[in-house]
C-alpha positions, 0 to 999 in steps of 0.5 A: 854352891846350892844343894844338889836335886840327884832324885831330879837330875836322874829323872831327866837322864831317864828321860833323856835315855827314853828319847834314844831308840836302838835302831832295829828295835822300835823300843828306846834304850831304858824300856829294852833294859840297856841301862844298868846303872845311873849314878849321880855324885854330889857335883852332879857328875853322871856315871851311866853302866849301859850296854847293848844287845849285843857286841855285834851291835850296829851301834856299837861305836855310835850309842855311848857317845850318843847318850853320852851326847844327850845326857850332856845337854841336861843344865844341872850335869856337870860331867858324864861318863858312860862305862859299857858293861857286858856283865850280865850280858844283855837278855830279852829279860831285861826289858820292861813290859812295855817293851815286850808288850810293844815288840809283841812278846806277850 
């Protein structure tokens, strides 16, 4: 089995995660801080630490299943597992300055 590129497969998981907007704020969901952690393993196996602005959610049963949908279809992953964290909980904080500077809060 050739070498794995985890610096490449994590750039397309970025990528995908920026293509996946929570859907009452027109941020997507890497620029609003929701992903906390990306791992890759030696088999290109993707553990992803997320979690939302809130229990409460909307999207709560949807999103993991969606990122876990979309980060599937990247060719070189093998397998992914989302693990929804709640620790630290989520804060306006968290999101890039794009984010902010999209929603405004500047």
């Amino acid at each position: 089995m050739s070498e794995i590129n985890k610096q490449e497969i994590e750039e397309k998981v970025i990528q995908v995660l920026k293509a996946i907007y929570d859907p009452e704020i027109p941020v997507d969901i890497f620029e609003l801080g929701l992903i906390y952690e990306i791992n890759i393993d030696d088999e290109a196996n993707v553990v992803i630490k997320m979690t939302l602005t809130s229990p409460a959610c909307p999207v709560a049963g949807s999103l993991p299943g969606e990122v876990e949908m979309k980060v599937r279809q990247i060719p070189e992953v093998k397998d992914v597992r989302i693990e929804l964290v709640w620790s630290p909980p989520w804060n306006q904080d968290m999101m890039s300055d794009a984010a902010k500077v999209k929603l405004g809060m500047f």
